[in-house]
N, CA, C and O atoms as CSV, one atom per row, in Angstrom:
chain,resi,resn,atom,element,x,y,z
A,1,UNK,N,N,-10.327,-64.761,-13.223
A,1,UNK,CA,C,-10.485,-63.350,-12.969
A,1,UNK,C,C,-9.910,-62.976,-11.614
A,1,UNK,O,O,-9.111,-62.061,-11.417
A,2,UNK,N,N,-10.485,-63.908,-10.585
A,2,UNK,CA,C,-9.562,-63.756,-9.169
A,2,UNK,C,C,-8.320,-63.550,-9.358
A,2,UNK,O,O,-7.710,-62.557,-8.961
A,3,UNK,N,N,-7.705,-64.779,-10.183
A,3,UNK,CA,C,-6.201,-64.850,-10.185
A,3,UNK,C,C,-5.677,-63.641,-10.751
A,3,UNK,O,O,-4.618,-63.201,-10.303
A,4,UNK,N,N,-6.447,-62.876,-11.939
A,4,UNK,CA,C,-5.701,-61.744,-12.359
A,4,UNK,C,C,-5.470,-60.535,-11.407
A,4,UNK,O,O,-4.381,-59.964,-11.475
A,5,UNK,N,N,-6.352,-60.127,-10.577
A,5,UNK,CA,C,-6.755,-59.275,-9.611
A,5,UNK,C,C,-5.514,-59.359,-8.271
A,5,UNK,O,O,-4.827,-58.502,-7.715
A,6,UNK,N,N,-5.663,-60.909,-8.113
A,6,UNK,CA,C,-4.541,-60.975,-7.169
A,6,UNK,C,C,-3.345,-60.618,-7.471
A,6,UNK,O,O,-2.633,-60.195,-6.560
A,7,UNK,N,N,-2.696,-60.717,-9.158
A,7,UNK,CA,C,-1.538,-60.971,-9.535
A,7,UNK,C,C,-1.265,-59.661,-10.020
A,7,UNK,O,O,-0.108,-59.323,-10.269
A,8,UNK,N,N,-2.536,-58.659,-10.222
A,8,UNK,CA,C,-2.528,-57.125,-9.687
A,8,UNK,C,C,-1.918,-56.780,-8.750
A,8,UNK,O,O,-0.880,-56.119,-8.752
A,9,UNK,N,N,-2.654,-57.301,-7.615
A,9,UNK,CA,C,-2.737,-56.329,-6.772
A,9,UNK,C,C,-1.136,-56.914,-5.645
A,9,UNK,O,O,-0.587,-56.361,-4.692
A,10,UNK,N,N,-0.933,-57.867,-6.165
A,10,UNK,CA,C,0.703,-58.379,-5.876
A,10,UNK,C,C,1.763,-57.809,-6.451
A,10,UNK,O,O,2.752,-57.618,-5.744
A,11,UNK,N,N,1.783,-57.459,-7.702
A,11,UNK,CA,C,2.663,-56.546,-8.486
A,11,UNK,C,C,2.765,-55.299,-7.685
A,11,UNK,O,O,3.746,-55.243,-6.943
A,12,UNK,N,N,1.953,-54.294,-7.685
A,12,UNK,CA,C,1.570,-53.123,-7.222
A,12,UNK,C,C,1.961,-52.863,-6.143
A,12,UNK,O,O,2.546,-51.849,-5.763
A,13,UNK,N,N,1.534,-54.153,-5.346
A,13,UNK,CA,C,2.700,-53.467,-3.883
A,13,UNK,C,C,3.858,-53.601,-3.801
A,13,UNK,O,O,4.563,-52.733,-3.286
A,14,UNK,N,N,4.408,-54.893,-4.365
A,14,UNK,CA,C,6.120,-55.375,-4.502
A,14,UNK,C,C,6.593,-53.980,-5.317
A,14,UNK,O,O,7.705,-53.560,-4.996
A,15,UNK,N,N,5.879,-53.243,-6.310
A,15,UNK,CA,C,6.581,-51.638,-6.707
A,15,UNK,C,C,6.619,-51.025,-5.907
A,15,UNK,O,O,7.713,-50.615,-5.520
A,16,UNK,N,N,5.019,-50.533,-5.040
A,16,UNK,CA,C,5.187,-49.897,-4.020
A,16,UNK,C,C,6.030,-49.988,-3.228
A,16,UNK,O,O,6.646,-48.936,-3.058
A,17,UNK,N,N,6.552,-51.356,-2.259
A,17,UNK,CA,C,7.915,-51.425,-1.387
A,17,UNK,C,C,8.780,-51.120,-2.064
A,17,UNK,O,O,9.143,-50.057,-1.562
A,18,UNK,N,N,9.243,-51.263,-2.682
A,18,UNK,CA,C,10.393,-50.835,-3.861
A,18,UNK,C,C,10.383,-49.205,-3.973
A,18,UNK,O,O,11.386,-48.571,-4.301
A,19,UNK,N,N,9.287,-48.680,-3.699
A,19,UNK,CA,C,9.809,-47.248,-4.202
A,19,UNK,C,C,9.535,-46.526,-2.412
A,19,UNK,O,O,9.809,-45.399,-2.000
A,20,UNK,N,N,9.113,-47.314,-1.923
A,20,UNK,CA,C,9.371,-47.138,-0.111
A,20,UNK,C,C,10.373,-46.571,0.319
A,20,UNK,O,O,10.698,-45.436,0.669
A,21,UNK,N,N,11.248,-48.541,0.151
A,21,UNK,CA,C,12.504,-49.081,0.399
A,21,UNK,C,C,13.563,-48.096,-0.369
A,21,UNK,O,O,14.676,-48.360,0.086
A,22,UNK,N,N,13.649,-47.093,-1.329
A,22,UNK,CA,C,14.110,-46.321,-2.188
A,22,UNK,C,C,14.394,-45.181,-1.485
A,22,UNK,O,O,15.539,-44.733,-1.550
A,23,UNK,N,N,13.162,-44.364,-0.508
A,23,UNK,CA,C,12.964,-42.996,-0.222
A,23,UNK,C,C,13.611,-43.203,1.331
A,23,UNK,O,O,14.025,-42.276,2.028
A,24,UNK,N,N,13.601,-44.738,1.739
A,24,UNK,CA,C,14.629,-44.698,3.150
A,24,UNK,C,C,16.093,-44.254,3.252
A,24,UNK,O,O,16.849,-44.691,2.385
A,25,UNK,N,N,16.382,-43.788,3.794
A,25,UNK,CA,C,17.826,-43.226,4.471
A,25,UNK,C,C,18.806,-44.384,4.593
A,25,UNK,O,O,18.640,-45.367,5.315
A,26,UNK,N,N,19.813,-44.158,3.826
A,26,UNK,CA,C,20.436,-45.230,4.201
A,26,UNK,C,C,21.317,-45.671,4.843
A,26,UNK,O,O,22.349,-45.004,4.918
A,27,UNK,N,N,21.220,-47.017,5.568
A,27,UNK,CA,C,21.470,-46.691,6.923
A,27,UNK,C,C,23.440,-46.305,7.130
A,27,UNK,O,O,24.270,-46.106,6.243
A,28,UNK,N,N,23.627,-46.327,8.733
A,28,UNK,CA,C,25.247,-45.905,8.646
A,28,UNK,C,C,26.165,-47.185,8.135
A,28,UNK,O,O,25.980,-48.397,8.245
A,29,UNK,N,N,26.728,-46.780,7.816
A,29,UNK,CA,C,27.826,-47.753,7.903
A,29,UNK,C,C,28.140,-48.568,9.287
A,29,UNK,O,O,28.146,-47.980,10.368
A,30,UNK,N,N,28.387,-49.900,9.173
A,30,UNK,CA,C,29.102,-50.425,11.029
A,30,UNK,C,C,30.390,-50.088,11.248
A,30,UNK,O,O,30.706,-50.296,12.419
A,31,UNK,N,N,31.184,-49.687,10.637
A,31,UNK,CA,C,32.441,-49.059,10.808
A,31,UNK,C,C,32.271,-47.707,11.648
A,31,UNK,O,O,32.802,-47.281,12.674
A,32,UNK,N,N,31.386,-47.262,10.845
A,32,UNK,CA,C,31.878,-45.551,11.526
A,32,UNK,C,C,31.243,-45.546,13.069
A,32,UNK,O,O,30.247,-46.234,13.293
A,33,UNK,N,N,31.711,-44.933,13.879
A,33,UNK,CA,C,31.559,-45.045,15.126
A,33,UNK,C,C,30.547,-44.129,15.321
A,33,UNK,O,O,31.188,-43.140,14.966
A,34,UNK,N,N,29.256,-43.610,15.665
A,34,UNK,CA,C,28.208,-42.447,15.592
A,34,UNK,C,C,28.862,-41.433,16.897
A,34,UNK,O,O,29.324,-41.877,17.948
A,35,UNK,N,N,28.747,-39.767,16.461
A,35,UNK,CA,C,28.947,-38.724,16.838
A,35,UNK,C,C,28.420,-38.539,18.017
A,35,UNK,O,O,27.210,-38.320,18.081
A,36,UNK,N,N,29.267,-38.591,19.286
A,36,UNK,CA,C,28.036,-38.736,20.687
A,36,UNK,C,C,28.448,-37.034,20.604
A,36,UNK,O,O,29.482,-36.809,19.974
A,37,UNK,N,N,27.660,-35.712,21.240
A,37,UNK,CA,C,27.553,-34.938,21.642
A,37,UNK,C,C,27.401,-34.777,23.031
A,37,UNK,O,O,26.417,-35.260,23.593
A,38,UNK,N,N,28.542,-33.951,23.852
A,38,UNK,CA,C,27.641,-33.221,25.048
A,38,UNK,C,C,26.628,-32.131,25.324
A,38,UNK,O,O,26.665,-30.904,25.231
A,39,UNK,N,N,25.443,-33.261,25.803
A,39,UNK,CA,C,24.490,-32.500,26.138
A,39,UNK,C,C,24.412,-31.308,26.962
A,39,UNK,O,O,25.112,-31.496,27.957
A,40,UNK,N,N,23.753,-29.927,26.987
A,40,UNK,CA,C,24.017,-29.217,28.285
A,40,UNK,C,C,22.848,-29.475,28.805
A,40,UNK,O,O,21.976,-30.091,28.193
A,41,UNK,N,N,22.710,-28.995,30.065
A,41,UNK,CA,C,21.439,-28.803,31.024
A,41,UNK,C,C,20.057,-29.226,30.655
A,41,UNK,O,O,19.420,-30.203,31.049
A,42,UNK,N,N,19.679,-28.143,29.688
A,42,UNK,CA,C,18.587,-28.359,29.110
A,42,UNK,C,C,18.631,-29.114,27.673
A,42,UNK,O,O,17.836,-28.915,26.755
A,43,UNK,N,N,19.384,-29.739,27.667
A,43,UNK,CA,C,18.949,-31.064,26.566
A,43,UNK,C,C,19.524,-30.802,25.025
A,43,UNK,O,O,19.534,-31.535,24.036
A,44,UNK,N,N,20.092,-29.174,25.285
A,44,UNK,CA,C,20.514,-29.394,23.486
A,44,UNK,C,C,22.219,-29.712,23.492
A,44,UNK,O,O,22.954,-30.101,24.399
A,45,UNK,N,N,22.423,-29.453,22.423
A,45,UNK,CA,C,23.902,-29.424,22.204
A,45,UNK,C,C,24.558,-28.350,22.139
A,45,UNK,O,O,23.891,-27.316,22.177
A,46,UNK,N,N,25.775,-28.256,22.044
A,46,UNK,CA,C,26.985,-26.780,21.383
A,46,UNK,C,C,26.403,-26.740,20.327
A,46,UNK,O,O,26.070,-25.592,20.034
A,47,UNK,N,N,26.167,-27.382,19.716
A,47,UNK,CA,C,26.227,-26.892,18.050
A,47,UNK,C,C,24.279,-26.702,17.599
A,47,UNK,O,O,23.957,-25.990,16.649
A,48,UNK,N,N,23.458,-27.278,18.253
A,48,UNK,CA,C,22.222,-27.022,17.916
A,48,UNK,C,C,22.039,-25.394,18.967
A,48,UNK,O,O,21.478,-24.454,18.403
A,49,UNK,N,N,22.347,-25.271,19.876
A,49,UNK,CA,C,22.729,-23.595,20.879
A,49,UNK,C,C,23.362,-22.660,19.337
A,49,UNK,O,O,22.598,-21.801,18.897
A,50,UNK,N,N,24.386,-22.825,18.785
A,50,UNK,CA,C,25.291,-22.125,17.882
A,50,UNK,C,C,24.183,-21.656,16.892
A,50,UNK,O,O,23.810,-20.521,16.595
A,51,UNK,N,N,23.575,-23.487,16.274
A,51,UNK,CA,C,22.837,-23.063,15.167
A,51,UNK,C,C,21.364,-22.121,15.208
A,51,UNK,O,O,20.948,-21.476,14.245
A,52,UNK,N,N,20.840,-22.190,16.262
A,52,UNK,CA,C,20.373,-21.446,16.953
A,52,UNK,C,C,20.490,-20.019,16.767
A,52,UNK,O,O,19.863,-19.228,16.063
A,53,UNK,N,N,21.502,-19.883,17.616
A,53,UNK,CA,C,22.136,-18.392,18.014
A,53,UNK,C,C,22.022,-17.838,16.191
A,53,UNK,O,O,21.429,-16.864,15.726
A,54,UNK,N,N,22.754,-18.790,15.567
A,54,UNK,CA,C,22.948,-17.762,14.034
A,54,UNK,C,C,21.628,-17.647,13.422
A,54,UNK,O,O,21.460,-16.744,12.602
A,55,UNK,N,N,20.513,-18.566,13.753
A,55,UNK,CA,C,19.058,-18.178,13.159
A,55,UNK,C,C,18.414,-17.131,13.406
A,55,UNK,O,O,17.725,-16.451,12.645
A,56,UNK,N,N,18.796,-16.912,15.214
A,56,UNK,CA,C,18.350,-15.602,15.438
A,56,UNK,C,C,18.662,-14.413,15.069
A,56,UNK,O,O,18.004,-13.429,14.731
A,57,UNK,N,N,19.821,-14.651,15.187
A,57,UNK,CA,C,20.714,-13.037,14.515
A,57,UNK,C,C,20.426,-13.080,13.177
A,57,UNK,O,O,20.072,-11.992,12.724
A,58,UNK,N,N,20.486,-14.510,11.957
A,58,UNK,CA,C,19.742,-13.804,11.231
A,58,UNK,C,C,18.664,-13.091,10.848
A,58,UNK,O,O,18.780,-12.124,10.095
A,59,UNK,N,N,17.349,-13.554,11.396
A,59,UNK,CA,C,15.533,-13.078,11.712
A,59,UNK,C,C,16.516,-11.922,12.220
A,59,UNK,O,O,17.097,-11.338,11.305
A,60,UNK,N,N,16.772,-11.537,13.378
A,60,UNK,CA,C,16.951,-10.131,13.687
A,60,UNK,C,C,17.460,-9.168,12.693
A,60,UNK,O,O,17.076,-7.998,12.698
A,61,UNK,N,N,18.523,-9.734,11.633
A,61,UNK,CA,C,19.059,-9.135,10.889
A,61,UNK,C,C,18.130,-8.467,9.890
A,61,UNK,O,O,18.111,-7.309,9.473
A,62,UNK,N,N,17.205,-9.737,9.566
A,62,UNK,CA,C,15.932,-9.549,8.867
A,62,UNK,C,C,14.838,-8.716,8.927
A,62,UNK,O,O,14.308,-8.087,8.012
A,63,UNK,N,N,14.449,-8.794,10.515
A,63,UNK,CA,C,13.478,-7.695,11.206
A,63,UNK,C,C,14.081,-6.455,11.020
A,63,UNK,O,O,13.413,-5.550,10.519
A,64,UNK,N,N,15.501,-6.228,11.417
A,64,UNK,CA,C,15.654,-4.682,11.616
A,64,UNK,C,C,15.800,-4.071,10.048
A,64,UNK,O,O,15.622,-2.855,9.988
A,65,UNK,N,N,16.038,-4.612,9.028
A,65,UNK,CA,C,15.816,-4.098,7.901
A,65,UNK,C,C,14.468,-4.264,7.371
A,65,UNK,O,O,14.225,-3.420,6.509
A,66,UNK,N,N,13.516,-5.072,7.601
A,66,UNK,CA,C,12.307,-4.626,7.425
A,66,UNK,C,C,11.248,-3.459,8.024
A,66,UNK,O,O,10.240,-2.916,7.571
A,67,UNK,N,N,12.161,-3.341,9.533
A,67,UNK,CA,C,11.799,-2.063,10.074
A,67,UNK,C,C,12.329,-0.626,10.014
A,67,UNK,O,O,11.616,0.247,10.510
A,68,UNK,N,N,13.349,-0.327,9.535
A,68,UNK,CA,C,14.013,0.578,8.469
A,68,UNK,C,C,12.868,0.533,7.225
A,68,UNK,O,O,11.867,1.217,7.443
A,69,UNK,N,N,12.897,0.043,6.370
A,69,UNK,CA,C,12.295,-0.138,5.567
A,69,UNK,C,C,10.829,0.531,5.648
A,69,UNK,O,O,10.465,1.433,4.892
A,70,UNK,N,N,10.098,0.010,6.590
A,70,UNK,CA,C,8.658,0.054,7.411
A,70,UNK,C,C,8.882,1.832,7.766
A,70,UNK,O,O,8.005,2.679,7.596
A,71,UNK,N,N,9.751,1.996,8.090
A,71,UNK,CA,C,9.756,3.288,8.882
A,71,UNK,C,C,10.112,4.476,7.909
A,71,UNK,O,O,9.706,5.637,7.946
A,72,UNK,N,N,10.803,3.995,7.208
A,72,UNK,CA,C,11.371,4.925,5.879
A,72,UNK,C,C,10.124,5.085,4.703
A,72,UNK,O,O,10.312,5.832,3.744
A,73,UNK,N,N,8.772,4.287,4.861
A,73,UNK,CA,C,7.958,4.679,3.973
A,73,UNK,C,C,6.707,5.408,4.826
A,73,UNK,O,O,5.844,6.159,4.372
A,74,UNK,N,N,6.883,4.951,6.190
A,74,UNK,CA,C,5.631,5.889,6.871
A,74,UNK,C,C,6.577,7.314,6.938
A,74,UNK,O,O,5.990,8.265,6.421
A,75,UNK,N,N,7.722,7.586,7.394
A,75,UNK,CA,C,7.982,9.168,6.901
A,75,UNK,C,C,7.832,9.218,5.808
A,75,UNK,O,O,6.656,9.577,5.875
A,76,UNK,N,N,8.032,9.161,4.705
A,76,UNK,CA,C,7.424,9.247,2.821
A,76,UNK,C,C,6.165,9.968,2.921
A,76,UNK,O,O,5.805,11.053,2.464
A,77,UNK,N,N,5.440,8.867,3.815
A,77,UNK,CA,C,3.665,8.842,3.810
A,77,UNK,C,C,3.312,10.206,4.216
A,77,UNK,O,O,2.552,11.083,3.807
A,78,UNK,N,N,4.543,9.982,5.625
A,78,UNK,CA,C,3.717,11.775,6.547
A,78,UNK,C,C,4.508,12.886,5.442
A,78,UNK,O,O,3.783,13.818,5.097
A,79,UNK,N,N,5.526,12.880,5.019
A,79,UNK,CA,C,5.749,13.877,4.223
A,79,UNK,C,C,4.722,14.150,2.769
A,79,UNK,O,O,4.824,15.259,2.243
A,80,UNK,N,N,3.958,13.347,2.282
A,80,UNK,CA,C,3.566,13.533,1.548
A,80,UNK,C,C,2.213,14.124,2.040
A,80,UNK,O,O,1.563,15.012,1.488
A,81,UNK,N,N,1.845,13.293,3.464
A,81,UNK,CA,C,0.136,14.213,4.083
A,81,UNK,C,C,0.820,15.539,4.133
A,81,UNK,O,O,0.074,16.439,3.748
A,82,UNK,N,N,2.077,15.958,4.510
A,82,UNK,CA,C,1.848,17.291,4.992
A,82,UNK,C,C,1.912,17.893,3.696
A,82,UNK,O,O,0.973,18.684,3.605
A,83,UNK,N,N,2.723,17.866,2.468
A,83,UNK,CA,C,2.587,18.300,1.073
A,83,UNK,C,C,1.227,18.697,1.201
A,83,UNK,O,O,0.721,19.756,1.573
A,84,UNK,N,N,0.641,17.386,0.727
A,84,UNK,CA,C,-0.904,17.555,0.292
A,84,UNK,C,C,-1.771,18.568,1.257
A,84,UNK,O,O,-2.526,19.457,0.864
A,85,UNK,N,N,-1.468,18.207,2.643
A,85,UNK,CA,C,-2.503,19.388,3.286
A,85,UNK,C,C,-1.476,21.078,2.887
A,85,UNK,O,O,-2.067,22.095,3.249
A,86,UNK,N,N,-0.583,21.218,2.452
A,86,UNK,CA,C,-0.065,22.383,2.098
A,86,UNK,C,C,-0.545,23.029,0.972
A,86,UNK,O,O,-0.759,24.234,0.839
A,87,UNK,N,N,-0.691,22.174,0.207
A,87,UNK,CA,C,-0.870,22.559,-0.886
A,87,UNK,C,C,-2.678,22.294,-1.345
A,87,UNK,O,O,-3.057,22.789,-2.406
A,88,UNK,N,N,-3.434,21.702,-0.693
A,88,UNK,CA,C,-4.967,21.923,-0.514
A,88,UNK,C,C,-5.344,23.164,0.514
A,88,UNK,O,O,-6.535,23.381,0.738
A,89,UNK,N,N,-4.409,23.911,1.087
A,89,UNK,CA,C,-4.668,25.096,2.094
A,89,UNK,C,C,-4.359,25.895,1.109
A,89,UNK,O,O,-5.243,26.738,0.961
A,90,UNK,N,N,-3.063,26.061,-0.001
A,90,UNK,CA,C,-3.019,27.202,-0.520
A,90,UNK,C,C,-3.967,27.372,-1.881
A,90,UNK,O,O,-4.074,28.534,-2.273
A,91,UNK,N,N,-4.555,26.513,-2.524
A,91,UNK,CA,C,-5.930,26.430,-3.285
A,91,UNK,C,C,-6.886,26.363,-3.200
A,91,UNK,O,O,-7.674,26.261,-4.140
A,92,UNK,N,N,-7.278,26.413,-1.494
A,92,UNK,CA,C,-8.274,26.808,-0.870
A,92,UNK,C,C,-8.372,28.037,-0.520
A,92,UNK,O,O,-9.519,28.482,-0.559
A,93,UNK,N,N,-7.117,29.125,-0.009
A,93,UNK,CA,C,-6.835,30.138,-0.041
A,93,UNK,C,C,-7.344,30.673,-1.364
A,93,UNK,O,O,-8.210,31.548,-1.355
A,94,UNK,N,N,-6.968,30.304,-2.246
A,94,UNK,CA,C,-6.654,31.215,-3.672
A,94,UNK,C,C,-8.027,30.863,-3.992
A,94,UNK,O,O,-8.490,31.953,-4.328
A,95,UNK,N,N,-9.024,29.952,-4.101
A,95,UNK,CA,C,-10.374,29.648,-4.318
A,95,UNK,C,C,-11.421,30.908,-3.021
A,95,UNK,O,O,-12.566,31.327,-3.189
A,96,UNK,N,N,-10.895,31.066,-2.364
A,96,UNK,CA,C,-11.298,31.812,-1.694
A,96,UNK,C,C,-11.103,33.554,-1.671
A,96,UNK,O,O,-11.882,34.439,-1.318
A,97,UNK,N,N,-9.697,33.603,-2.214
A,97,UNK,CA,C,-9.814,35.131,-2.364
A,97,UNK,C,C,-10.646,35.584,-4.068
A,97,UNK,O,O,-11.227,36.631,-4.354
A,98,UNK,N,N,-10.433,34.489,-4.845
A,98,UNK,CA,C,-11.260,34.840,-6.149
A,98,UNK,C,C,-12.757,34.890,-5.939
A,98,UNK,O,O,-13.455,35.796,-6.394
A,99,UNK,N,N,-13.239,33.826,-5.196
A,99,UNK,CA,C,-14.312,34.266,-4.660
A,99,UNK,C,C,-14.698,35.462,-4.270
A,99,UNK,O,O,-15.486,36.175,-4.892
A,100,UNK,N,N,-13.988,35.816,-2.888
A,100,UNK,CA,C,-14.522,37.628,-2.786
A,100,UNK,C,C,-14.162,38.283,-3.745
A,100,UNK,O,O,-14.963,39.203,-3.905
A,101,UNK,N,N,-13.378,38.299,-4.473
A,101,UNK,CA,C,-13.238,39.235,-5.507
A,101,UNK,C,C,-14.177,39.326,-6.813
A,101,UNK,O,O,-14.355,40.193,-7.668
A,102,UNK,N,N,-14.731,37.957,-6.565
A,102,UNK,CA,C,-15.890,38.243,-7.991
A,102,UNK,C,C,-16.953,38.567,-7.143
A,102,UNK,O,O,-17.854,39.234,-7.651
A,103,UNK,N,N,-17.067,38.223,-5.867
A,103,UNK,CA,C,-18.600,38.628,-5.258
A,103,UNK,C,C,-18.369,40.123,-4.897
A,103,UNK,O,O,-19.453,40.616,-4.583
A,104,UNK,N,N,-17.432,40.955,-4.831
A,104,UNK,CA,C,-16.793,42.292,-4.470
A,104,UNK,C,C,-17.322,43.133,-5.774
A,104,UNK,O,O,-18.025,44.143,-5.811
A,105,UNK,N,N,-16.641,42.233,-7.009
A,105,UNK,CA,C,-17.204,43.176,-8.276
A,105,UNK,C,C,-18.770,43.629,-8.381
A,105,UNK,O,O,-19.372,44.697,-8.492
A,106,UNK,N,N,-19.230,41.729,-8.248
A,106,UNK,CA,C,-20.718,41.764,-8.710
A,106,UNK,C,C,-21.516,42.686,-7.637
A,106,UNK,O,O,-22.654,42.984,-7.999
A,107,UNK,N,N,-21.065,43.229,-6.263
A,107,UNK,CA,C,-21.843,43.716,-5.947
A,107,UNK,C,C,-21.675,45.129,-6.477
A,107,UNK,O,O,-22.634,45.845,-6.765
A,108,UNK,N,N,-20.372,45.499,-6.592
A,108,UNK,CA,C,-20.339,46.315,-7.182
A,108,UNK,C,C,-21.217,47.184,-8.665
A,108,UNK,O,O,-21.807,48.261,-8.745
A,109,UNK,N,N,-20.961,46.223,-9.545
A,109,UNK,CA,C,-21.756,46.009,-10.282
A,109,UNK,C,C,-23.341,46.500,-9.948
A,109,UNK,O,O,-23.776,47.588,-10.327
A,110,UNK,N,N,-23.926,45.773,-9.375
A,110,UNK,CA,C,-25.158,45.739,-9.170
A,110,UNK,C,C,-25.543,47.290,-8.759
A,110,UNK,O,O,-26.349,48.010,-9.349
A,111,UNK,N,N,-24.964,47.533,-7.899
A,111,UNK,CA,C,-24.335,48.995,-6.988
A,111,UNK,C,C,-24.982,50.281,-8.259
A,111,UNK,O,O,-25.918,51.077,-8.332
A,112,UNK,N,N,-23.804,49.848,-9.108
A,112,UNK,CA,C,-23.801,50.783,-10.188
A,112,UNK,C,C,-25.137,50.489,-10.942
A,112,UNK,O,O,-25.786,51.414,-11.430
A,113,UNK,N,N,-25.476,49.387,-11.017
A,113,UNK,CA,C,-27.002,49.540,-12.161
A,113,UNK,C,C,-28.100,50.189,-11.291
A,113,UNK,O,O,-28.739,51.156,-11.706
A,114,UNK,N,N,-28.337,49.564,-9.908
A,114,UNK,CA,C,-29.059,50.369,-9.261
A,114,UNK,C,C,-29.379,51.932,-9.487
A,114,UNK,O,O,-30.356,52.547,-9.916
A,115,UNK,N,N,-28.073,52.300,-8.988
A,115,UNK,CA,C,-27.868,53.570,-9.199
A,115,UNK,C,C,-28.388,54.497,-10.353
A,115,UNK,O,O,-29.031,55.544,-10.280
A,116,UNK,N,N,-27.799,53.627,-11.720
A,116,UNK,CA,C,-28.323,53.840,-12.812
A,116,UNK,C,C,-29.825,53.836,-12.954
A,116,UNK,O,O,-30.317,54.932,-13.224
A,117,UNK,N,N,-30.449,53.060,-12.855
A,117,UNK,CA,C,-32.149,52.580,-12.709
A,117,UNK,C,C,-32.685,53.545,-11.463
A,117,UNK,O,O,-33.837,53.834,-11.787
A,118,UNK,N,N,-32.482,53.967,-10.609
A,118,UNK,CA,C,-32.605,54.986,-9.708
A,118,UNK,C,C,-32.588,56.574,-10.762
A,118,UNK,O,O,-33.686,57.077,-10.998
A,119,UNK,N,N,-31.582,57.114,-11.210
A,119,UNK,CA,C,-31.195,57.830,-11.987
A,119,UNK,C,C,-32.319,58.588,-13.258
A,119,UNK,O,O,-32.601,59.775,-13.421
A,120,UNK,N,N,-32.801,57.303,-14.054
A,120,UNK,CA,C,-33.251,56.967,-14.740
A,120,UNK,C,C,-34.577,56.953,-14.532
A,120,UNK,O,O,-35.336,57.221,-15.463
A,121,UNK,N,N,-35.080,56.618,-13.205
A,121,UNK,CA,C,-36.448,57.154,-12.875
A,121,UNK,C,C,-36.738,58.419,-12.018
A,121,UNK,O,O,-37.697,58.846,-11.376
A,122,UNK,N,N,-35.530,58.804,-12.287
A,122,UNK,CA,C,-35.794,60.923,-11.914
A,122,UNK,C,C,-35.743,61.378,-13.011
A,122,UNK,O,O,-36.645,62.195,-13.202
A,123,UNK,N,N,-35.044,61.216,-13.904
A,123,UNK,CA,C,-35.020,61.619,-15.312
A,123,UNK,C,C,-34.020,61.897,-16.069
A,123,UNK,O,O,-34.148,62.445,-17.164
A,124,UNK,N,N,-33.042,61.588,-15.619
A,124,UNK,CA,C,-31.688,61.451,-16.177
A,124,UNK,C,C,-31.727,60.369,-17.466
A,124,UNK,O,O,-31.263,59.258,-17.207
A,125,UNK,N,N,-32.111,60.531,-18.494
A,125,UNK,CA,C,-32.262,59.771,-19.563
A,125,UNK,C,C,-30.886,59.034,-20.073
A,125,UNK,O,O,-30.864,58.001,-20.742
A,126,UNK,N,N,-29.672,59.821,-19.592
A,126,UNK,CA,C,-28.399,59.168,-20.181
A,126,UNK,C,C,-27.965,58.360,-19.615
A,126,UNK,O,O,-26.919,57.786,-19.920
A,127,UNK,N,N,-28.743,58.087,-18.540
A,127,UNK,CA,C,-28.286,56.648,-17.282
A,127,UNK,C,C,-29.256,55.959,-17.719
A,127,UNK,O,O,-29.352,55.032,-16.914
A,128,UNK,N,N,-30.359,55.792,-18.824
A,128,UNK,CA,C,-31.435,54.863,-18.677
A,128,UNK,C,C,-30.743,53.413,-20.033
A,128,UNK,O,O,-29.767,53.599,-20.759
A,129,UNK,N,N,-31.068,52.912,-20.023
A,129,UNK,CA,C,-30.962,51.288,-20.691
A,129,UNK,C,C,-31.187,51.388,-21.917
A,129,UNK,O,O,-32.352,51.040,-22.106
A,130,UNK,N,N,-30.583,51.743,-23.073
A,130,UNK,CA,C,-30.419,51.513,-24.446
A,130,UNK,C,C,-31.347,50.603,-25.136
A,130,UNK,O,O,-30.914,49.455,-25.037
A,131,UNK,N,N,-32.139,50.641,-25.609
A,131,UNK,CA,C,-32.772,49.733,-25.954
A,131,UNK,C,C,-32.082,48.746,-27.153
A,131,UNK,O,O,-31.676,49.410,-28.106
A,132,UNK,N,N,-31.924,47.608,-27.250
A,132,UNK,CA,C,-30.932,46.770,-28.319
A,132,UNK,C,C,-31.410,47.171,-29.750
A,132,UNK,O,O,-32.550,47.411,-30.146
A,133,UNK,N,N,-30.507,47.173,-30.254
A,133,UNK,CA,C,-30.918,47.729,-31.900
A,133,UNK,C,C,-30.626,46.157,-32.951
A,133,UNK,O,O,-29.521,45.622,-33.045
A,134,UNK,N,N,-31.663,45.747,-33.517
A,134,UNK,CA,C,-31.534,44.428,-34.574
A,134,UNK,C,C,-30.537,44.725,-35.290
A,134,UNK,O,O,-30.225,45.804,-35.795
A,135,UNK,N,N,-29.997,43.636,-35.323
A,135,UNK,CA,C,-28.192,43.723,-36.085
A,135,UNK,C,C,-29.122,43.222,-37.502
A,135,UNK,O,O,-30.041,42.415,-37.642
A,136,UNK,N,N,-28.496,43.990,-38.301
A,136,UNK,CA,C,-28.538,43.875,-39.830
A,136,UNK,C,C,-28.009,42.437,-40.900
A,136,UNK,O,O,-26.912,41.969,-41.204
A,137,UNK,N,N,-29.282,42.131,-41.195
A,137,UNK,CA,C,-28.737,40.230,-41.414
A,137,UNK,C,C,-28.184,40.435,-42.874
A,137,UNK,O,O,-27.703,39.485,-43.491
């Protein structure tokens, strides 16, 4: 049982190195001579400075069209608050003049029954209240 366990657990890693030894880089060639770079000042290269430089300008490229973008929907936004408060002022208006105008009638109204019921108890009988007549079934 030992022996099987061992002859497990011996297999398993000889795959494991194997799929290690697989995911390593492989190495240079001894022929090719490796790429020395001059360093500047602070430690990078021409070409890591370059690659650099073009990352930024792209992100910038990136930012300023997301801020276009950003800016082109908050005017949308304020044009649409000012719509909406335009157009909740003029149906507030118009809710408001129908208002006085039905409270204008009804006092009116009232005005006139008064009057009538006033009328009606001096003795003016043709200003007094009809009494309802049963509609014929």
């Amino acid at each position: 049982m030992n022996r099987m366990i061992f002859s497990a657990a011996t297999a398993l890693a000889l795959i494991a190195s194997g799929q290690a030894v697989a995911f390593q880089a492989p190495a240079a060639a001894p022929t090719e001579a490796p790429v020395v770079q001059k360093k500047l000042p602070d430690g990078t290269t021409p070409e890591e400075r370059s690659n650099t430089a073009r990352l930024n300008a792209e992100q910038a490229a990136r930012a300023k069209a997301e801020t276009v973008t950003y800016e082109q929907e908050v005017s949308a936004a304020a044009q649409q608050v000012a719509h909406d408060q335009t157009e909740f002022a003029e149906e507030t208006a118009a809710y408001e003049a129908e208002k006085a105008r039905v409270a204008a009638m009804s006092a009116e109204e009232r005005m006139k029954w008064e009057a009538d019921v006033a009328a009606c108890k001096a003795g003016d009988t043709t200003r007094c209240a009809q009494p309802d007549t049963p509609q014929p079934r």
